[in-house]
GULUM-482762 format. One record per residue: residue in one letter; x, y, z of N, C-alpha, C in turn. Coordinates in steps of 0.05 Angstrom, whole numbers, plus 32768, in hexadecimal, padded with zeros to 4 digits. Each point is the difference from the previous one (the first is absolute). Example, Ala and Ser with C-alpha at 12.3 -4.5 7.8 and 13.67 -1.06 7.14 Angstrom:
2
A81087F8E809C7FEE80188000801280188000/S7FF980157FF28010801880017FF18016800E/
//
This chain:
391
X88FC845C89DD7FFC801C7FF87FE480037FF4/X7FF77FE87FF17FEA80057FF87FE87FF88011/X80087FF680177FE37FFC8018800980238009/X801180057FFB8006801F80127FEF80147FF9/X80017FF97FE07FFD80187FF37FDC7FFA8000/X7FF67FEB7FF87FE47FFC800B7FF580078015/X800B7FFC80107FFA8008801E7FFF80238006/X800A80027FF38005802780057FE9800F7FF4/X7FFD7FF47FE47FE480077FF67FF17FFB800A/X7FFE7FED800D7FE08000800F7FF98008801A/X801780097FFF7FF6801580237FF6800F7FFE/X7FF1800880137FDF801E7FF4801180148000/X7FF480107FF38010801B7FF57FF88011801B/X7FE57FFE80147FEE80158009801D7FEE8024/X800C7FEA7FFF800D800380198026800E7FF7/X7FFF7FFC7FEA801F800B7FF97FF880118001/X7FE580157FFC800A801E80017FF680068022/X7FF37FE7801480018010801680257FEB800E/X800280027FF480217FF98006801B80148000/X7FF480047FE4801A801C7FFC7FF5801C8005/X7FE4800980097FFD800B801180088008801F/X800E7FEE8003800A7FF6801D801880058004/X8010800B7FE7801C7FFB7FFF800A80187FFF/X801C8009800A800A801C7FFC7FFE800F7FEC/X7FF680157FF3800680127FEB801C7FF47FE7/X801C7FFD801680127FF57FF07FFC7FE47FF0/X7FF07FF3801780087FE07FF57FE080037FDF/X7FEF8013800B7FEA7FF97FEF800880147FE6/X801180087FFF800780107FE580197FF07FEF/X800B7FEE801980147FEC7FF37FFD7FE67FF0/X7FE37FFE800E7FF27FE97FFC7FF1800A7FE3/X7FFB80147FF17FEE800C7FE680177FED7FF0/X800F7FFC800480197FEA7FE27FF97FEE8008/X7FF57FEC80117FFF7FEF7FFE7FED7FEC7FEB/X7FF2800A7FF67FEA7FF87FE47FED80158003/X7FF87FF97FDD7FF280167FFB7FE480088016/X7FF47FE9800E7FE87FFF800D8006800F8014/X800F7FFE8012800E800E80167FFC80198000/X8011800B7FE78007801B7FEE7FE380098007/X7FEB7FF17FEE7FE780087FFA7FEE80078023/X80047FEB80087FF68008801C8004800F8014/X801D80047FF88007801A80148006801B7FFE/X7FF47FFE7FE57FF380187FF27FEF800D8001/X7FF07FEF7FFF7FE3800680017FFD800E8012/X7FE7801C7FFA7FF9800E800F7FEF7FF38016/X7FFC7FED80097FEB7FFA8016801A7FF58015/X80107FEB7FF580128001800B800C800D8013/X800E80137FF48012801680007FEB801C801B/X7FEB80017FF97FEE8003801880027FF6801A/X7FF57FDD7FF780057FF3801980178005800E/X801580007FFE801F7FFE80098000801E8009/X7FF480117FFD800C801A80067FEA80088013/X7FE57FE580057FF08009801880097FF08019/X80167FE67FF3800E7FF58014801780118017/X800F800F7FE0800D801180107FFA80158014/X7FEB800A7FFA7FF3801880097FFF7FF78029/X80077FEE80077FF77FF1801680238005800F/X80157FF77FEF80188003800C801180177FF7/X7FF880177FF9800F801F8000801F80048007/X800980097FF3801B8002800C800D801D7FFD/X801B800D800E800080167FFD80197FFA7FEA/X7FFD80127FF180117FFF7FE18012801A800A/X801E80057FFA800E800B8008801E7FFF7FE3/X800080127FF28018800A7FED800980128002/X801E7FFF7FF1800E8019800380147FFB7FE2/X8004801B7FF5801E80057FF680197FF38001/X80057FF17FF0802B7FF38004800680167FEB/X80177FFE80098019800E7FEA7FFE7FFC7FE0/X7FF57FDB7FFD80087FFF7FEC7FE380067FF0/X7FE9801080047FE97FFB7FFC7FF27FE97FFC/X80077FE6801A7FEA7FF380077FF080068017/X7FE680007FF37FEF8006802680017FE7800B/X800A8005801680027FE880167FE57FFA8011/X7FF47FF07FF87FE57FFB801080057FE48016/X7FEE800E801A7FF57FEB80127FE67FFD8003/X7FF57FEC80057FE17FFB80047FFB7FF6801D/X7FFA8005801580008004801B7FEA7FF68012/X7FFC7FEB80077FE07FFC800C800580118018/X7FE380057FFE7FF0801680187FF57FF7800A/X7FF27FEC80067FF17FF680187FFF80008014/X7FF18012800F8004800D801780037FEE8017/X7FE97FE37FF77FF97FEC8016801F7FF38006/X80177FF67FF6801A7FF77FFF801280108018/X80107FEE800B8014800D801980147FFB7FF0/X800C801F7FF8801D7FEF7FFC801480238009/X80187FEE80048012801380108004801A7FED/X800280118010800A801E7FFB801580077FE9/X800F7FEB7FF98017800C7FF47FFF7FEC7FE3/X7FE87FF97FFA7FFE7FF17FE47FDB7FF77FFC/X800280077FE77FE480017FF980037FE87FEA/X7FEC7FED7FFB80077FE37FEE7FF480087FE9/X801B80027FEE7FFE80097FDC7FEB7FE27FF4/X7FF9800B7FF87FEE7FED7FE4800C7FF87FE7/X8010801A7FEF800980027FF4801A80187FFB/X80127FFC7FEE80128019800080087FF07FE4/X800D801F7FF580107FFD7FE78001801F7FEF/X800A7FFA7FE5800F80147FF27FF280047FE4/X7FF3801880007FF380037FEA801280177FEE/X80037FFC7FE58006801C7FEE7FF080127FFA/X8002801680067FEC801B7FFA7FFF7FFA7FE0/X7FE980067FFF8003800C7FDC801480157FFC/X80067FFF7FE28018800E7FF97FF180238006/X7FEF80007FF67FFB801E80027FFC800E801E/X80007FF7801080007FFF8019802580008012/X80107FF57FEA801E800A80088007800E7FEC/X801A800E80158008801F7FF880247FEE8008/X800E80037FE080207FF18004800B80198008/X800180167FFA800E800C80117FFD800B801F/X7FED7FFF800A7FFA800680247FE47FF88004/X80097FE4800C7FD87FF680037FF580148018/X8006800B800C7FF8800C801E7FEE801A7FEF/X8009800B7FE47FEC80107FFA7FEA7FF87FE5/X7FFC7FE380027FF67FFA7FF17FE27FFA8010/X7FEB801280077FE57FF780107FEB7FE97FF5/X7FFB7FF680167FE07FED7FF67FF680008018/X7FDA7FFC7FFC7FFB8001800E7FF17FE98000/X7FEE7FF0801B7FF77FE77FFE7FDF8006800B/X7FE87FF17FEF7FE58008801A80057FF2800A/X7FEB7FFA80127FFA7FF2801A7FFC7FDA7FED/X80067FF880147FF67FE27FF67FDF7FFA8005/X80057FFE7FDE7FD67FF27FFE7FF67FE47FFD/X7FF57FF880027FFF7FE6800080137FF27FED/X80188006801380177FE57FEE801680137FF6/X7FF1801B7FF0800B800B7FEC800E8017800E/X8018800F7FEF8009801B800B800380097FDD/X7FFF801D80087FFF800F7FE2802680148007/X80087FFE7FF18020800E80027FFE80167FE2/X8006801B800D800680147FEB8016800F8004/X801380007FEF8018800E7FFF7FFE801E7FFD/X8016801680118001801A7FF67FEA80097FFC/X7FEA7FFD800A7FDF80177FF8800B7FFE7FDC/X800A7FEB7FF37FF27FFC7FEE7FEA7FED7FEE/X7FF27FFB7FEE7FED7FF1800180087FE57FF3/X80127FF8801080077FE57FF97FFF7FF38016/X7FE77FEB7FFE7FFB7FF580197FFE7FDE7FF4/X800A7FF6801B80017FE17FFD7FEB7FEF8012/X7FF67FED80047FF57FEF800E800C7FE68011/X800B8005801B800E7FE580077FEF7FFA8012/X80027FDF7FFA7FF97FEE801580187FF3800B/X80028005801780157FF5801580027FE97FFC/X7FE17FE9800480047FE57FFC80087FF67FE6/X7FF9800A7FF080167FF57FEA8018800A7FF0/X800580168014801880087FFD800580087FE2/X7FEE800F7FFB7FFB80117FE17FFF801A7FFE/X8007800E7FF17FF880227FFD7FFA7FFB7FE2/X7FDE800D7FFE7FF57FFE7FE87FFC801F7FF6/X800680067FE57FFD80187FFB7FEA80017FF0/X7FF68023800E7FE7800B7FF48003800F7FE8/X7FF380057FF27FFA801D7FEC7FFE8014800B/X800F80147FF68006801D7FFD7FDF80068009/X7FF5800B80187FEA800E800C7FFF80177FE9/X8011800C7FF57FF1801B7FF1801C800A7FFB/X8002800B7FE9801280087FEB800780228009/X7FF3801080097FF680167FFF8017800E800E/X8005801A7FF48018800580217FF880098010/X7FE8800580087FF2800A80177FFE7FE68015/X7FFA7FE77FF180037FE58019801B7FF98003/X801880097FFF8018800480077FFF7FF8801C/X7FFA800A801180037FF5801D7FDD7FF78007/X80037FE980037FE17FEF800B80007FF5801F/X7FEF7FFB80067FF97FF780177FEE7FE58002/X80107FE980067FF27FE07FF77FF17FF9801B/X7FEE7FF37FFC7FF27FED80117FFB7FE67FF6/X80047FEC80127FF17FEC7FF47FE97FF58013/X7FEC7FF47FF57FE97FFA800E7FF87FE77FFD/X7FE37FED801080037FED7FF87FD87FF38009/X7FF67FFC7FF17FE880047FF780007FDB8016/X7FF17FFD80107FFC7FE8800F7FE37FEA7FF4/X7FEE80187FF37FF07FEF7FF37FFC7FF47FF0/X801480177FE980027FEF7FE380197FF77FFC/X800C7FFE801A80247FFB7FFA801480017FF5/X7FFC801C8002800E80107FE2801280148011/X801880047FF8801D801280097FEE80177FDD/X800F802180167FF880107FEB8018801D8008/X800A80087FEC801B801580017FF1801A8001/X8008800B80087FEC802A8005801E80067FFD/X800180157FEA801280157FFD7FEC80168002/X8013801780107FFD801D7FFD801380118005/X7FF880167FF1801980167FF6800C80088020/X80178007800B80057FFC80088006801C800B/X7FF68012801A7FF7802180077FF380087FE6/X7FF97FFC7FF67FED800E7FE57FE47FF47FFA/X7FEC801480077FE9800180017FED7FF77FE8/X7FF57FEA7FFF7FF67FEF7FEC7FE37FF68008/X7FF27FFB7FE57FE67FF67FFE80007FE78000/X80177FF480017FF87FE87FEC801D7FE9800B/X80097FE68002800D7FF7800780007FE47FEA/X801A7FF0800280027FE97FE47FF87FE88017/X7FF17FE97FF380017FE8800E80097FEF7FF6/X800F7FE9800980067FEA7FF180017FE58012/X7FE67FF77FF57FF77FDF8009801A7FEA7FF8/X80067FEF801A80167FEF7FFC7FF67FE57FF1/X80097FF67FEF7FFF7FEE7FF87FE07FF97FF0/X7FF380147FF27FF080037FF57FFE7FFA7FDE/X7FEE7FF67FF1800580007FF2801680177FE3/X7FF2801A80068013800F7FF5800680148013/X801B7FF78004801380138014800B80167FF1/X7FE7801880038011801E80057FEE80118013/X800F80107FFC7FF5801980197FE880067FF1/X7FEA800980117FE780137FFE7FFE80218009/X7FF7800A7FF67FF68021800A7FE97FF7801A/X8001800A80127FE87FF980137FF780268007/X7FEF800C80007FFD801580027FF080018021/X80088018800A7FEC800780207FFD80177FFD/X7FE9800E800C7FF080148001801680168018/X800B7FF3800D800F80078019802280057FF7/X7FF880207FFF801E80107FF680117FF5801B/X80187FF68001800A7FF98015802780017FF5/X80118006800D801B7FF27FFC80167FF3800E/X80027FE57FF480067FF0801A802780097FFF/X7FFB800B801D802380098007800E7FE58018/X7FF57FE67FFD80037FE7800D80187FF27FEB/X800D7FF1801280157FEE7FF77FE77FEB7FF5/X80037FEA7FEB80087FEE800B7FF67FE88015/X80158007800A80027FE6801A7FEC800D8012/X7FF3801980047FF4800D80127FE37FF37FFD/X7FF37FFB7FDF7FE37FF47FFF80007FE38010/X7FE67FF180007FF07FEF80117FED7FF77FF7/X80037FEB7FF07FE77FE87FF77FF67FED8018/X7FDA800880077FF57FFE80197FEB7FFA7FF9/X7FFE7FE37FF97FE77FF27FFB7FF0800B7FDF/X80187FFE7FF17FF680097FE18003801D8004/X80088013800B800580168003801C80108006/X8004800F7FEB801E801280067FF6801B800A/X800A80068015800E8018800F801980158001/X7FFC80117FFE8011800F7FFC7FFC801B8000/X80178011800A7FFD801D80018009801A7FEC/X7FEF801180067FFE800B7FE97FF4801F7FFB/X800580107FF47FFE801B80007FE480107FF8/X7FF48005800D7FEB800B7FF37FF980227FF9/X7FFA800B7FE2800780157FFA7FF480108011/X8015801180067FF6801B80138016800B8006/X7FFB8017800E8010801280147FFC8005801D/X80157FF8801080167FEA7FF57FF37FE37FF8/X80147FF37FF780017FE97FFA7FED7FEC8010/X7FE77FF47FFB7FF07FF58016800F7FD97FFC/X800A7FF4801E80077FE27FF87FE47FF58011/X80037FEC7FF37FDD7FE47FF480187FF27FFE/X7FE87FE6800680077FE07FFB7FF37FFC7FDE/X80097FF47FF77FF27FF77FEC7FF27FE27FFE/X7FF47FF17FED7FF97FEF80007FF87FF47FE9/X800E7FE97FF77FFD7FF17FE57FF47FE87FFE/X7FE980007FFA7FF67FDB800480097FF07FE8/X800F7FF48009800A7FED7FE27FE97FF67FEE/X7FEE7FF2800F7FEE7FED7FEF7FF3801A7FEB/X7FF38010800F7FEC80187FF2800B801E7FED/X80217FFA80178019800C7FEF7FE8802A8005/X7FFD8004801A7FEE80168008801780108010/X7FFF801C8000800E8012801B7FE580088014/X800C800780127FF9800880148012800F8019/X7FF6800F800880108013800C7FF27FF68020/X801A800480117FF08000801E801480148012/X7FEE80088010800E801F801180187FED8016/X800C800E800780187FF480117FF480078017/X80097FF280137FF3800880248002801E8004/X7FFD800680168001801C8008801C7FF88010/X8017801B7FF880118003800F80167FED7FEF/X7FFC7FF17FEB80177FEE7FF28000800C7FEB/X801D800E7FEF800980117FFF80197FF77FE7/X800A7FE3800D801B7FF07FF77FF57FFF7FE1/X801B7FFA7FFC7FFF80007FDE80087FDE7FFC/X7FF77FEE801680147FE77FFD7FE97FF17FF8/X80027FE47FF27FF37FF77FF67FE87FE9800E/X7FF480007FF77FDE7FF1801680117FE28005/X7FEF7FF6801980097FE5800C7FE97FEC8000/X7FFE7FE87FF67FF47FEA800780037FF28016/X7FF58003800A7FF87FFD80217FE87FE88003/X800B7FE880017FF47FEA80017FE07FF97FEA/X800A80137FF07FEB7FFA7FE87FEF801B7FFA/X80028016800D7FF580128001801F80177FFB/X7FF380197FFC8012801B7FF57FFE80088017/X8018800A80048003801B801C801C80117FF4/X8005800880168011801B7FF3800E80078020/X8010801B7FFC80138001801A800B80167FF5/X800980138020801480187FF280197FFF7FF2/X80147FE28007801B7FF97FF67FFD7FE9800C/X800A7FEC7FE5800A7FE67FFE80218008800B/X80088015800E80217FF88007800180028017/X80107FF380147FF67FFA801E801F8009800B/X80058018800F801E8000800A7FF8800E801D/X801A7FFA80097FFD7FFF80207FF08016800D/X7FFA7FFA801B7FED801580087FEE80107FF6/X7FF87FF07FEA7FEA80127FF97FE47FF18006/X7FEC802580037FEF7FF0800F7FEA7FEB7FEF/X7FEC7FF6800D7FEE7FE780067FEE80117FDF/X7FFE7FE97FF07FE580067FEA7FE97FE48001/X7FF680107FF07FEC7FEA7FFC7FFD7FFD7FDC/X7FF27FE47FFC7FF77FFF7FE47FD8800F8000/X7FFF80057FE27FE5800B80017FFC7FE77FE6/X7FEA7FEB80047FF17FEB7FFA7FE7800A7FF0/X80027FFC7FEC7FE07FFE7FF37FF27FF37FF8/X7FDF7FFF801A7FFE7FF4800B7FE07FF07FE6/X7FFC801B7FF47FE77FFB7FE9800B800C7FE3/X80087FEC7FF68007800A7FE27FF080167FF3/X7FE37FF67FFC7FF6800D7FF87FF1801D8005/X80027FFC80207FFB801C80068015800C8007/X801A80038001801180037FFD800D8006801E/X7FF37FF18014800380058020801C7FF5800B/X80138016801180107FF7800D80037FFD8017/X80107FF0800D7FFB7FFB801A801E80048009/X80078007801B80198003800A80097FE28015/X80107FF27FF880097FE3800D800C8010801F/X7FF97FEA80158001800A801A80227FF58006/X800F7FF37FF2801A7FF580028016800D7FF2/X8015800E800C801C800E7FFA80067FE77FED/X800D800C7FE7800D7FEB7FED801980128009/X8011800A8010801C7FFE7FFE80087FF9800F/X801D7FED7FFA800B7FE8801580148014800B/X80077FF7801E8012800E801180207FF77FF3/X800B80107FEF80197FFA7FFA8014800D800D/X7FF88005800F801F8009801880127FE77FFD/X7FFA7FEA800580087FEA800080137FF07FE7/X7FF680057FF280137FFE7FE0801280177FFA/X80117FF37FF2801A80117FF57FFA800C7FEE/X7FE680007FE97FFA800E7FDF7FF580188011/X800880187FFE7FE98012800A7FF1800C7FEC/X7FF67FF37FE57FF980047FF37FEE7FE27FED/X7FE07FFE80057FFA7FDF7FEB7FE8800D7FFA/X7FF87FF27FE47FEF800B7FEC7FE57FE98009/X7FF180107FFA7FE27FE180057FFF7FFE7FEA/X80057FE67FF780037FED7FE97FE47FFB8003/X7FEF7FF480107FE57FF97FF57FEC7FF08018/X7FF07FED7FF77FF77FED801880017FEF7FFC/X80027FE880147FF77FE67FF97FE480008000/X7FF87FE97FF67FE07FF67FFB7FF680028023/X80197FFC800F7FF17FF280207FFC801E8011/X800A80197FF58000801680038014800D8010/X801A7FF27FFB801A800B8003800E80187FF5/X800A80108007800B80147FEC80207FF68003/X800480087FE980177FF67FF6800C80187FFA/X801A80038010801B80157FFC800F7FF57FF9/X801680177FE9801A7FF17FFA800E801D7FF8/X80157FFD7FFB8017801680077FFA80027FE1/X8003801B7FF67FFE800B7FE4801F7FF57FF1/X800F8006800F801F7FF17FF080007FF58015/X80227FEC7FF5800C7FEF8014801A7FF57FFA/X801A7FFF800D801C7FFD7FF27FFB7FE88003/X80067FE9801580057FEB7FFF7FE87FED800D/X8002800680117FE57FF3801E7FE880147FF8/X7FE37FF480047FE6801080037FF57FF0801A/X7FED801380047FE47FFD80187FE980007FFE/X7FF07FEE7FFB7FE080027FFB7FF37FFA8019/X7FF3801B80027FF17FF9801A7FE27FFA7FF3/X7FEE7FEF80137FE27FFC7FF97FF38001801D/X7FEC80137FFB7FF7801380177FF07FF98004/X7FEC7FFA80167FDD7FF880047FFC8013800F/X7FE680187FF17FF6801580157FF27FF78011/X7FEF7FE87FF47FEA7FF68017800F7FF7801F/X80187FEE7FFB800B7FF58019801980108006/X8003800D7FF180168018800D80187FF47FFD/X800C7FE77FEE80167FF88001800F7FFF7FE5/X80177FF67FFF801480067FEB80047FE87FFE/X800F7FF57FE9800D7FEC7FF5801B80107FE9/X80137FFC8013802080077FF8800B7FE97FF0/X800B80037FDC800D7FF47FF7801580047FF8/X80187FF27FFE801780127FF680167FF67FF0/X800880087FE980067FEF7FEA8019800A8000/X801D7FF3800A80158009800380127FF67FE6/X800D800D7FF2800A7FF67FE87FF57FFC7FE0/X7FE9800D80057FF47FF77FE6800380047FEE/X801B80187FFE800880067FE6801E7FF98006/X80077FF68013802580017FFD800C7FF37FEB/X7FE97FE57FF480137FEE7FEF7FF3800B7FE3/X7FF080187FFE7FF9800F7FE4801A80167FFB/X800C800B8014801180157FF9800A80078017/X801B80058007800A801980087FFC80197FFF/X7FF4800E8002800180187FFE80038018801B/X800680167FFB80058016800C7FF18007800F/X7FF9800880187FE08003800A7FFF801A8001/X800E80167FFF7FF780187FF57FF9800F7FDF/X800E7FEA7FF57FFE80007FDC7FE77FF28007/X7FFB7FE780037FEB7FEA7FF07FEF7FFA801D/X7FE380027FF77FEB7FEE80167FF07FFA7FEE/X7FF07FE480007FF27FFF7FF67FE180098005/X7FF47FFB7FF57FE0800E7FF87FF27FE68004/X7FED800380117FEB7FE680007FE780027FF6/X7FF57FEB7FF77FE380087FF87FF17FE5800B/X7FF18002800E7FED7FF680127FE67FF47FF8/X7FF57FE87FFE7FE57FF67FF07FF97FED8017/X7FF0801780147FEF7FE880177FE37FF07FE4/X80037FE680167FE37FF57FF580027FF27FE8/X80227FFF7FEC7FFB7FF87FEE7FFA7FDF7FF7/X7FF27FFC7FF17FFA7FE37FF1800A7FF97FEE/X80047FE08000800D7FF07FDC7FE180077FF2/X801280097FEA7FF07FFE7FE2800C7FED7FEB/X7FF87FF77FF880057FED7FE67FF580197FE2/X7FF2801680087FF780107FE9801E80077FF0/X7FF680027FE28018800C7FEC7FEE80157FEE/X800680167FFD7FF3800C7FE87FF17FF17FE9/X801E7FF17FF97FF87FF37FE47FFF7FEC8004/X7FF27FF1800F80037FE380057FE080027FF0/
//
């Protein structure tokens, strides 16, 4: 034991940490008990970097829902487009059973108890209950929900509107609250894991009010997106624009002829937009509108129909959940009783990839399929984080 214990110490610290860099999210968060050094190294912010630029390489599609008993039931789903695998099963990564925070269940009828989820940011998802301002921070990979501070006391921020964003230079996750249809100067920020964690006043020159969910904004290379009202008669809708690092608005005109109130799309690293993210039968051929110069604010119209021929499927109804990195669009049915269908679409080659997950809730519940369907919420592209607020 004691050649053991010699021996362990003197292994370089700079190959154990490209070691447990290497290792699943689970095993390297299991591995922080194993001595304090470990702890210390896989803590560390450079670390904890590295591993999440590792991940950034194998993406996976993240997929939860609602149980009865208020656990969200999560799967983590590789997407890799390059992989052949049969039609009727997609190869899980991970699955399991998380507890909602308490304030987030409702004991007498969870079905009217709301939350809503953003989009997945590097690693991270932001969850807010009931449009009220009690928001949490989960990371999927470590299977945590961290709670925030009260955004604003006021009863006018009564119903908010969250974003989260994620700064790529200085590698910094950052929270945007705004009032929520009510026309404001000014919006709260709150830097994750900063030395003093509370919200800020951030003020913009740009009277605007964001009437967006949510899940509707889009962090796009240090940049959130989102739609939004601009004062007039009638009502004028703008994109908006938040640079995390410089924490700036900016307003940009919507194409000519787009109209939708649905929320902007990341489109292989760039913003575009569309009349409806909802795709049902026979309807006709759209296009996305791509923008093509940030700064001059130029759009371009993509020469490829993003809607898949669903005559062929039984949902006559799937929501575009999002893209893959390889520039897949990804559909999935807004509910679902027992079985779902994820289709992943290539405009460029004109083809589909049909998945189909038969049973995925049978051994969570029985239920009624005119009483009970569940609700899906969809996270193309997502990555392991090892980040914690308070770590």
């Amino acid at each position: 034991m004691e050649k053991l214990s010699q021996s362990s110490s003197s292994f370089p610290v700079d190959l154990t940490r490209e070691i447990l860099s290497r290792l699943p999210d689970k095993s390297v968060a299991r591995f922080r008990c194993v001595s304090k050094l470990w702890s210390s190294i896989t803590t560390d912010p450079y670390f904890i970097k590295l591993f999440e630029t590792r991940s950034a390489t194998r993406p996976s599609l993240l997929l939860c829902f609602r149980k009865e008993d208020d656990d969200l039931c999560v799967y983590s789903i590789q997407q890799n487009p390059n992989e052949a695998y049969s039609s009727s099963s997609l190869p899980i990564i991970s699955r399991y059973h998380l507890k909602l925070p308490e304030h987030v269940q409702n004991p007498k009828d969870h079905r009217y108890c709301y939350f809503r989820f953003t989009e997945s940011v590097h690693g991270l998802i932001c969850l807010q209950a009931d449009q009220k301002p009690i928001v949490w921070i989960w990371n999927p990979s470590m299977r945590r929900f961290i709670p925030l501070p009260n955004p604003h006391n006021h009863k006018s921020w009564k119903k908010v509107t969250l974003f989260l964003g994620y700064d790529p230079i200085e590698g910094k996750h950052k929270v945007v609250c705004l009032r929520y249809k009510k026309v404001s100067y000014v919006c709260r920020v709150l830097t994750l894991g900063s030395a003093q964690e509370s919200w800020r006043t951030v003020r913009t020159h740009l009277k605007h009010r964001a009437y967006c969910l949510s899940s509707e904004g889009r962090c796009i290379n240090g940049v959130i997106y989102y739609n939004a009202g601009i004062s007039g008669y009638p009502l004028h809708s703008a994109l908006m624009s938040f640079d995390v690092r410089s924490e700036e608005f900016h307003m940009i005109e919507k194409p000519p002829g787009v109209v939708s109130e649905d929320g902007p799309i990341n489109y292989g690293g760039r913003l575009a937009c569309s009349d409806s993210c909802f795709v049902r039968r026979n309807n006709e051929s759209r296009r996305l509108w791509i923008l093509e110069h940030a700064e001059k604010r130029k759009w371009k119209r993509s020469t490829q129909d993003f809607l898949v021929p669903l005559q062929d499927y039984g949902n006559p109804e799937f929501k575009l959940a999002g893209f893959t990195h390889a520039g897949e669009f990804v559909y999935v049915p807004e509910k679902f009783h027992r079985s779902l269908c994820i289709l992943f679409y290539d405009p460029v080659r004109n083809s589909c990839r049909r998945f189909e997950f038969k049973g995925i809730a049978d051994e969570e519940s029985c239920l009624d399929y005119w009483y009970h369907q569940y609700e899906l919420h969809v996270f193309p592209n997502h990555i392991e984080s090892l980040f914690l607020c308070n770590s």
